[in-house]
C-alpha positions as CSV (number, residue, x, y, z in Angstrom):
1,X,24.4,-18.3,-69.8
2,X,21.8,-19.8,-67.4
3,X,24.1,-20.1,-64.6
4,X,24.1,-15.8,-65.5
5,X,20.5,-15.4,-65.6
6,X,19.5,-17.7,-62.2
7,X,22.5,-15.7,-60.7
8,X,21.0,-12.5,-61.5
9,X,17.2,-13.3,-60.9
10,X,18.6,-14.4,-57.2
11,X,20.5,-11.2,-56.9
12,X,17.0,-9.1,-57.9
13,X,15.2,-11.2,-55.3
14,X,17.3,-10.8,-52.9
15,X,17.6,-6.5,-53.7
16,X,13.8,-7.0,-53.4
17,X,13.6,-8.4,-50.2
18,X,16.1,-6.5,-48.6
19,X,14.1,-3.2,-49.4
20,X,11.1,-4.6,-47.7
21,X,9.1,-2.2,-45.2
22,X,9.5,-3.3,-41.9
23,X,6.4,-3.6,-38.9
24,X,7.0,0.0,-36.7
25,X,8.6,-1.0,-33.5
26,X,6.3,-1.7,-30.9
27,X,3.2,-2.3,-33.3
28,X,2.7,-5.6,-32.0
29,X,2.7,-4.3,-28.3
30,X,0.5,-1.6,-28.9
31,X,-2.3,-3.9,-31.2
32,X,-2.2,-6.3,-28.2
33,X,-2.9,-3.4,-25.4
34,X,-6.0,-2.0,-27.4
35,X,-7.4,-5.3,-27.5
36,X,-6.7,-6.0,-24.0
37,X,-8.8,-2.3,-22.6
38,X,-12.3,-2.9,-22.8
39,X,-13.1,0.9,-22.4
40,X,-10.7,2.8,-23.2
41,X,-13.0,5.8,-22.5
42,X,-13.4,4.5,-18.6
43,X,-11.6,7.5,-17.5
44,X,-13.5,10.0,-19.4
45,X,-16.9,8.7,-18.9
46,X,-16.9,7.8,-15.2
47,X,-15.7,11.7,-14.1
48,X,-19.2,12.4,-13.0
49,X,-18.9,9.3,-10.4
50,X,-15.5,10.0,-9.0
51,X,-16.7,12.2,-5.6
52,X,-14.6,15.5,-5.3
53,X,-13.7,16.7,-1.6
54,X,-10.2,16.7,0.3
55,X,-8.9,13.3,2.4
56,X,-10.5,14.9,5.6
57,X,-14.0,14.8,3.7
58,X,-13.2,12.0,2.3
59,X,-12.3,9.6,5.6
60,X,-16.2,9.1,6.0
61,X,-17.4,8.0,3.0
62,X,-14.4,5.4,2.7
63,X,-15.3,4.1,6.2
64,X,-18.5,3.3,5.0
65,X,-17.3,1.8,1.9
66,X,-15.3,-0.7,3.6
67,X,-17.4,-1.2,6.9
68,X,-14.1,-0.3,9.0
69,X,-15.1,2.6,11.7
70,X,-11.7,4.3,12.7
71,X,-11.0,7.3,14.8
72,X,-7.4,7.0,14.9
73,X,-6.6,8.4,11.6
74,X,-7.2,12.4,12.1
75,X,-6.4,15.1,9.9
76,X,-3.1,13.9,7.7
77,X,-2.2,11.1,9.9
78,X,-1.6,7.8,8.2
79,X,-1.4,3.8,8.6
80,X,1.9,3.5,6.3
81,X,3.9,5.8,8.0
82,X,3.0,4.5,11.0
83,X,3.8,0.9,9.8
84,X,6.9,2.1,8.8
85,X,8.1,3.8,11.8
86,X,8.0,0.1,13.8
């Protein structure tokens, strides 16, 4: 009679533990992305500082940025393709 009882108490348990709710997939991953982004508003906040103009407009203010003056890159000419066609 006890061998009965401990046989179905482990049977319950073991019902019981198979019906268990698993973590969603990719909880972990997630949880450990948002704790990694500091802001995760950057983007949204920072539109105001993002300068709008084409790449032509554009060539001046990024030569001052980086203290390089070039006057070979006119119009839509560009350094990678260049590289590329050595």
């Amino acid at each position: 009679m006890n061998t009965i009882r401990i046989t179905i108490i482990l049977l319950g348990v073991g019902v019981l533990i198979g019906c268990a709710n698993e973590a969603r997939l990719g909880h972990h991953v997630a949880s450990v992305r948002s704790e990694q982004v500091y802001n995760p508003n950057a983007t949204k906040e920072n539109e105001s500082v993002i300068p709008l103009g084409s790449g032509e407009r554009m060539e001046g203010a990024y030569q001052t940025y980086t203290g390089i003056q070039s006057d070979s890159l006119k119009g839509t000419n560009s350094q990678v393709l260049d590289g590329f066609a050595q």
